[in-house]
Backbone as JSON, one array per atom type, in Angstrom:
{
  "sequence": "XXXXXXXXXXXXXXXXXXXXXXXXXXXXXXXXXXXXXXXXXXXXXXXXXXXXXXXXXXXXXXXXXXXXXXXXXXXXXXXXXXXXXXXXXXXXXXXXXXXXXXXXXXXXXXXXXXXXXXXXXXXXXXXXXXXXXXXXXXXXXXXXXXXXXXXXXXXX",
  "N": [[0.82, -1.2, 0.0], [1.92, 1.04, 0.47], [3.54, 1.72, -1.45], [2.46, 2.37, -3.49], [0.86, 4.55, -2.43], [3.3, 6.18, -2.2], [3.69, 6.51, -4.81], [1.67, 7.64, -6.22], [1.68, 10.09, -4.45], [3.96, 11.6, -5.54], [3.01, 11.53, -8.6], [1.17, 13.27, -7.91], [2.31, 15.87, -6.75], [3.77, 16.06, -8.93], [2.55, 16.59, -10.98], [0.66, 18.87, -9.69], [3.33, 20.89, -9.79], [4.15, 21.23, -12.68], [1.53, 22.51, -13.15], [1.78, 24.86, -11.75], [4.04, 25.62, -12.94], [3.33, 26.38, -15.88], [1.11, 27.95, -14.91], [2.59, 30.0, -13.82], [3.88, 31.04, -16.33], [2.24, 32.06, -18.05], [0.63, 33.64, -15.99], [2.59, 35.1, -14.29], [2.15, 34.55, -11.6], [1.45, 32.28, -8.91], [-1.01, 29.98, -7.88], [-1.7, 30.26, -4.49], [-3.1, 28.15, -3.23], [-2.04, 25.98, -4.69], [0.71, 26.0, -4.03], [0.24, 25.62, -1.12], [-0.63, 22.9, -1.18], [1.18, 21.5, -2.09], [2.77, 21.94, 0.25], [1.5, 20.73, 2.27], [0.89, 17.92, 1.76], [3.42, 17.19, 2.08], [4.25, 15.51, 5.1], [2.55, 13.82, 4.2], [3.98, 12.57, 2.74], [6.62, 12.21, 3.91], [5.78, 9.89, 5.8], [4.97, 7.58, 4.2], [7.69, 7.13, 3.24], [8.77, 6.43, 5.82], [9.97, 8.24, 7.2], [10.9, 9.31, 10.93], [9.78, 10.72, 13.7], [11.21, 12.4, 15.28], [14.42, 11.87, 14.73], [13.99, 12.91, 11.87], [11.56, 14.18, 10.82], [11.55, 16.27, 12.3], [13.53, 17.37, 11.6], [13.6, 17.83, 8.55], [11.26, 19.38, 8.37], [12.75, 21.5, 9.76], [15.13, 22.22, 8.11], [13.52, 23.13, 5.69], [12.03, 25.11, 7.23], [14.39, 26.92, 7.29], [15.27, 27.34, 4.59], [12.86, 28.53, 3.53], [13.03, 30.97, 4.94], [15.74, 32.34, 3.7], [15.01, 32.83, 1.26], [13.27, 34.33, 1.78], [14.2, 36.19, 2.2], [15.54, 36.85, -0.63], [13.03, 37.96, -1.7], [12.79, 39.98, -0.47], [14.74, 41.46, -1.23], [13.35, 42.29, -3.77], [14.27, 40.38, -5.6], [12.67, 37.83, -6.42], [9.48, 36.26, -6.58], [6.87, 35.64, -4.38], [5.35, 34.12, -4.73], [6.64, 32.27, -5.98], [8.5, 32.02, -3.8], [7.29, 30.43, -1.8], [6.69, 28.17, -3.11], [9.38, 27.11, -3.25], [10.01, 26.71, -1.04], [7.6, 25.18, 0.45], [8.99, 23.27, -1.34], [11.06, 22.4, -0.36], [10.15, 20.88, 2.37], [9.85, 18.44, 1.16], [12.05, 17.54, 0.17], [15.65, 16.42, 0.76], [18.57, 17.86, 1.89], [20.83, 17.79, 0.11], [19.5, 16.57, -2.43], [17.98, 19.16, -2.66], [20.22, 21.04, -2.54], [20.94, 20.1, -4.85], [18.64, 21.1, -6.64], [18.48, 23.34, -6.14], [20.75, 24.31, -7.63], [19.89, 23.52, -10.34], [17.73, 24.99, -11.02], [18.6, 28.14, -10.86], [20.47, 27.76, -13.12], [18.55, 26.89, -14.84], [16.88, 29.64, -14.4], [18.57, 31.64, -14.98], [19.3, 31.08, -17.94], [16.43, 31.1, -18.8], [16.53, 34.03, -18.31], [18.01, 35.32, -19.94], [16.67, 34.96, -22.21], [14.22, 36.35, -21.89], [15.57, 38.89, -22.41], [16.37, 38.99, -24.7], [14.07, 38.62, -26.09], [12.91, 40.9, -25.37], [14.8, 42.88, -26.55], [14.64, 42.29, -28.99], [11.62, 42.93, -29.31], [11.81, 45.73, -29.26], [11.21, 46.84, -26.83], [10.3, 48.84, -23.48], [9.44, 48.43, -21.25], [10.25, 47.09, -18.11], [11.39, 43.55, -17.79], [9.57, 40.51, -16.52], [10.54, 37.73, -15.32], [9.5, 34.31, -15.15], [9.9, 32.69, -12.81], [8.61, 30.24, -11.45], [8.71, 28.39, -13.72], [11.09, 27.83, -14.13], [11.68, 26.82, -11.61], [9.84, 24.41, -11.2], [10.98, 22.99, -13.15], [13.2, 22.36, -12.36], [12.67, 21.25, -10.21], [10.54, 18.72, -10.58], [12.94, 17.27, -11.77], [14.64, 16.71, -9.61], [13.23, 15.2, -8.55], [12.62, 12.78, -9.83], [14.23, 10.67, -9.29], [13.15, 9.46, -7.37], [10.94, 8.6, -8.3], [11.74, 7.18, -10.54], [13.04, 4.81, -8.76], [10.11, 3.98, -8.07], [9.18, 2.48, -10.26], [10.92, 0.62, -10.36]],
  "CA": [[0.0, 0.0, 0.0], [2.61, 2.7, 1.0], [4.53, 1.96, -2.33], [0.77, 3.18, -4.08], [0.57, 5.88, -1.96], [3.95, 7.35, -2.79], [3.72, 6.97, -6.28], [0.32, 8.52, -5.94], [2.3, 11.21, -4.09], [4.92, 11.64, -6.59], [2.14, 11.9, -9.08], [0.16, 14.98, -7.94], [3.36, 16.81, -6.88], [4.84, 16.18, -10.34], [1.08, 17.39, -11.67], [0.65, 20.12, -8.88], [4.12, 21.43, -10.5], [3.57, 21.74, -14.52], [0.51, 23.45, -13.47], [2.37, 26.31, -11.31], [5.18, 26.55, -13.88], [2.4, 26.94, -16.64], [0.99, 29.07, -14.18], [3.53, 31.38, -14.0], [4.63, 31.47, -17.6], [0.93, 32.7, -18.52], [-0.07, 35.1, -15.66], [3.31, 35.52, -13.18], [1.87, 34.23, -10.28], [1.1, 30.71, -8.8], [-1.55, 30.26, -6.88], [-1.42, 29.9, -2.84], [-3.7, 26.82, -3.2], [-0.8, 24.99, -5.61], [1.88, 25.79, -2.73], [-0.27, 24.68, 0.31], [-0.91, 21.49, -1.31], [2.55, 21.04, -2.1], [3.5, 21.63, 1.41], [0.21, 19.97, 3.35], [0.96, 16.47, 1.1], [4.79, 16.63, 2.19], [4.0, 14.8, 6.0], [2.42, 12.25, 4.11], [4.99, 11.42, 1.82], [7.61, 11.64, 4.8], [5.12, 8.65, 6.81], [5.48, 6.5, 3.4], [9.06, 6.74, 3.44], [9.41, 6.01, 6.86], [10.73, 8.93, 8.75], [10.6, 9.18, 11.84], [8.71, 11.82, 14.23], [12.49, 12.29, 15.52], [14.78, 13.68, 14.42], [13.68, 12.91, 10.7], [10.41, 14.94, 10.08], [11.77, 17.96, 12.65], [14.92, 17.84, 11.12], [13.39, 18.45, 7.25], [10.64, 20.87, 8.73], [13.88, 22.89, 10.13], [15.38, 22.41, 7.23], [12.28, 23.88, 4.98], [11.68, 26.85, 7.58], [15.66, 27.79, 6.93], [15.4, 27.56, 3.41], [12.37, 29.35, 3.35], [13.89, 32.41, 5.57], [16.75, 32.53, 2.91], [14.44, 32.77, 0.12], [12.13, 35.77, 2.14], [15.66, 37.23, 1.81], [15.51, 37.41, -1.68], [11.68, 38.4, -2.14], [12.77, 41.46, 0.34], [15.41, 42.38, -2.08], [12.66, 42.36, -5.17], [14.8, 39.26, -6.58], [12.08, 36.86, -6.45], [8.21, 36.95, -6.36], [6.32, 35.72, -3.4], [4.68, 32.84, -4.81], [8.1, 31.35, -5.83], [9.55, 31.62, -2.57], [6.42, 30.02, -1.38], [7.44, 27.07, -3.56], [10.54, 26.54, -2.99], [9.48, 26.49, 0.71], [7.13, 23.91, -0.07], [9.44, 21.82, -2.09], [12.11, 21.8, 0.71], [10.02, 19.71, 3.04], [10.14, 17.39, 0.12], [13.3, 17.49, -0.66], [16.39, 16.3, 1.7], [19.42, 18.74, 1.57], [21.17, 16.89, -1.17], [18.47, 16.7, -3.55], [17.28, 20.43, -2.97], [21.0, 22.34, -3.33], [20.72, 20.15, -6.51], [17.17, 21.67, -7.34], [18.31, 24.99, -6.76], [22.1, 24.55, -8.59], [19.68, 23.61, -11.98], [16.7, 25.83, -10.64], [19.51, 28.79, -10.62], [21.14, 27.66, -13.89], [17.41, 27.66, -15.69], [16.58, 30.52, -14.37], [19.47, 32.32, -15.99], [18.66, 30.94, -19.27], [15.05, 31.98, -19.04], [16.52, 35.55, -18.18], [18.31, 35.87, -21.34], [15.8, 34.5, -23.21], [13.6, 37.51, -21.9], [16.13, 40.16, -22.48], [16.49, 38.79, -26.19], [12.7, 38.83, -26.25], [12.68, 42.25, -24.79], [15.61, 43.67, -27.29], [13.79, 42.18, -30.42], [10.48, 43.91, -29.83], [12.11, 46.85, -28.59], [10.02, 46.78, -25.49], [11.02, 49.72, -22.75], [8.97, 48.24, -19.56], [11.02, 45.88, -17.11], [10.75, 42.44, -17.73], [8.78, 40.09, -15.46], [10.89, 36.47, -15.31], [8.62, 33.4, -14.55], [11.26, 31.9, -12.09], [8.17, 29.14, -11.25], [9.27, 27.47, -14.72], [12.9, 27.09, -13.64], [11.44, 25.8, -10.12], [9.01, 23.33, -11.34], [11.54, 22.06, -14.03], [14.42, 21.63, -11.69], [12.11, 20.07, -8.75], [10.38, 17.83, -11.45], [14.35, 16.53, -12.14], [15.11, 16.46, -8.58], [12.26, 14.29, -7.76], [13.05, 11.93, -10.81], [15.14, 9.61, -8.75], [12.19, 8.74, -6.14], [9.76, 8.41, -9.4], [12.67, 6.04, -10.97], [13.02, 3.75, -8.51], [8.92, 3.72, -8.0], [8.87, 1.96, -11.36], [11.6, -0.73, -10.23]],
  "C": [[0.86, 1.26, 0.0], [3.41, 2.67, -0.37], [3.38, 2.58, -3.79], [0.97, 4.37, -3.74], [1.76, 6.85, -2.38], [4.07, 7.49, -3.94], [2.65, 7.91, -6.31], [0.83, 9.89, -5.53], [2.93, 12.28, -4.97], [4.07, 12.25, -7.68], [1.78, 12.98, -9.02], [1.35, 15.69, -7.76], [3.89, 17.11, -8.15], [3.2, 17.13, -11.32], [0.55, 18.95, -11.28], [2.11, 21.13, -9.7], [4.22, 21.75, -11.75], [2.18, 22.12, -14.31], [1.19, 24.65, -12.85], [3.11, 26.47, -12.41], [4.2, 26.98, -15.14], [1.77, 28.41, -16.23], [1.36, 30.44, -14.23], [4.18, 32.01, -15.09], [3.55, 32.21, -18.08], [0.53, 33.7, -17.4], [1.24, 35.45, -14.72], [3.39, 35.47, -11.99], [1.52, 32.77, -10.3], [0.67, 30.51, -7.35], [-1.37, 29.96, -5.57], [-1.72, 28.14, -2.7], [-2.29, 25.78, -3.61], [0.56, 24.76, -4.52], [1.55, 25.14, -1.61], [-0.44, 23.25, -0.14], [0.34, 20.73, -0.95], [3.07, 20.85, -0.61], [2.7, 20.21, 2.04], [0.56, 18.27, 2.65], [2.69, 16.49, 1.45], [4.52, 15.84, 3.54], [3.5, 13.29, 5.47], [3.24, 11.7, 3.17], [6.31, 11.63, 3.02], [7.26, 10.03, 5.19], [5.26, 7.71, 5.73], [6.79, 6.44, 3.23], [9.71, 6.68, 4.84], [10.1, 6.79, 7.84], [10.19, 8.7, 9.95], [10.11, 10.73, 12.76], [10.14, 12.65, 14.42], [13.19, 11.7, 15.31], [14.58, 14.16, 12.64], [12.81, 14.08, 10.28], [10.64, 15.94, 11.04], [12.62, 18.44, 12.21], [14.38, 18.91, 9.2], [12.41, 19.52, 7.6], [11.49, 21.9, 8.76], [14.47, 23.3, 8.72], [14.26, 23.49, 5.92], [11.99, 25.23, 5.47], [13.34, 27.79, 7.42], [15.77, 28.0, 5.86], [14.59, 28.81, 2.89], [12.93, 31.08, 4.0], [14.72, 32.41, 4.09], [16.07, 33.24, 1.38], [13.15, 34.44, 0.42], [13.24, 36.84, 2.09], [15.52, 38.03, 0.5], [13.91, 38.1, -2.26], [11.92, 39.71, -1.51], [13.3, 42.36, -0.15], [14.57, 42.54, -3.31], [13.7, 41.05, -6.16], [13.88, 38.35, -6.99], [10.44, 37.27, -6.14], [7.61, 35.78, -5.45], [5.55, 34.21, -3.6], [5.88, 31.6, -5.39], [8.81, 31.11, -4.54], [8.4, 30.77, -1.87], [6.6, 28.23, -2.02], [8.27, 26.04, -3.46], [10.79, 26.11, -1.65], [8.55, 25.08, 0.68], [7.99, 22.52, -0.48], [10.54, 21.36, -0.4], [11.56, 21.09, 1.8], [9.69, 18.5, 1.95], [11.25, 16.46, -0.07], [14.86, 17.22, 0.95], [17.6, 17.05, 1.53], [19.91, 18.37, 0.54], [20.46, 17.55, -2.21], [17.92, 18.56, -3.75], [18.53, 21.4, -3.13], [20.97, 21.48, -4.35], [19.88, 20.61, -7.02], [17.92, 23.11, -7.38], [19.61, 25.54, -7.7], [21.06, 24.82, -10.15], [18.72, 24.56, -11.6], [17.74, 27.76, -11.51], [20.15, 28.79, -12.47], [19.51, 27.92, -15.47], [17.33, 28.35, -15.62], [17.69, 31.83, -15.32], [19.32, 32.01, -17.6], [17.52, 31.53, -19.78], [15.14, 33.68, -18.86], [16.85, 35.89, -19.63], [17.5, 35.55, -22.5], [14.79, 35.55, -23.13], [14.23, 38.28, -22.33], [16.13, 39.72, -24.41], [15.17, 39.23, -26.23], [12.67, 40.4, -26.51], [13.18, 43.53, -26.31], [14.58, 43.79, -28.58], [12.68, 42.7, -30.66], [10.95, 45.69, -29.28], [11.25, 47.5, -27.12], [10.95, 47.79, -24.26], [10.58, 49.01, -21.44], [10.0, 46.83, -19.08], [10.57, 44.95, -17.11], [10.61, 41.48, -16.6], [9.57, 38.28, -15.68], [10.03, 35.49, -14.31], [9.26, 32.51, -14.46], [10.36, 30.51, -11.87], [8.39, 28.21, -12.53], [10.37, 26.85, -14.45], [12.53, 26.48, -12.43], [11.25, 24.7, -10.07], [9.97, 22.46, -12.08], [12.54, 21.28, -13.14], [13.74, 20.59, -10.68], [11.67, 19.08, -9.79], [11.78, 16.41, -11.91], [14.82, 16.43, -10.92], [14.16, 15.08, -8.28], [12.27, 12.97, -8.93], [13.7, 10.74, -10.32], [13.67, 8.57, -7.94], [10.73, 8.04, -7.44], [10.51, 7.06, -10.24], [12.35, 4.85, -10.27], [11.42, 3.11, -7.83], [8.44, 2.43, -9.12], [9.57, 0.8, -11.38], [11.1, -2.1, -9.84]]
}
């Protein structure tokens, strides 16, 4: 049953995610709902993989509320928009240190791609207003490839 349930898991997260990054490529935002899920369904995919109450599932909570701080960092400087850091907060009780500085190395490395891909945009129509980068694409893609391993060996 629990090897159902986390595929099942796996599933909507990976579904819950290509709808935010869609999300955000079409209006710039991603809704609250799409993040609370994401978080509220991480406890139960800890209990199918077996953590434990201690020091497992306080340890990745801690982990998730430090990441998130780090990330209200950058929303304070205008780097980031509010429903991305909301995200990435989300994903990190997902995600075990490991797996999430790899999400945010390619997260980080899309996102730079998708910048210059706006500023080209930008140049070619000659466009004067400040462009709006929809960082939840680079989020969703990299978490989508982070979470690839646990979806792999689901299928073994």
């Amino acid at each position: 049953m629990g090897d159902y349930l986390s595929f099942a898991l796996l599933g909507t997260i990976g579904l819950l995610l290509v709808s935010a990054g869609i999300e955000d490529a079409r209006t710039r935002e991603i809704a609250n709902w799409k993040n609370a899920a994401i978080a509220l369904l991480a406890p139960l995919w800890w209990w199918t993989n077996g953590y434990t109450l201690w020091p497992d599932m306080a340890f990745q909570f801690g982990f998730a509320l430090l990441v998130f701080a780090v990330f209200i960092g950058a929303f304070a400087l205008g780097q980031m928009g509010g429903g991305d850091v909301k995200l990435i907060g989300a994903l990190a009780l997902w995600l075990p240190p490991m797996p999430m500085l790899w999400m945010l190395v390619v997260m980080s490395l899309l996102g730079g791609v998708l910048t210059v891909i706006m500023l080209v945009e930008k140049w070619w129509r000659s466009q004067q207003r400040p462009i709006e980068i929809p960082y939840g694409v680079a989020i969703a893609i990299a978490a989508l490839l982070s979470l690839r391993e646990p979806i792999i060996n689901q299928l073994r």
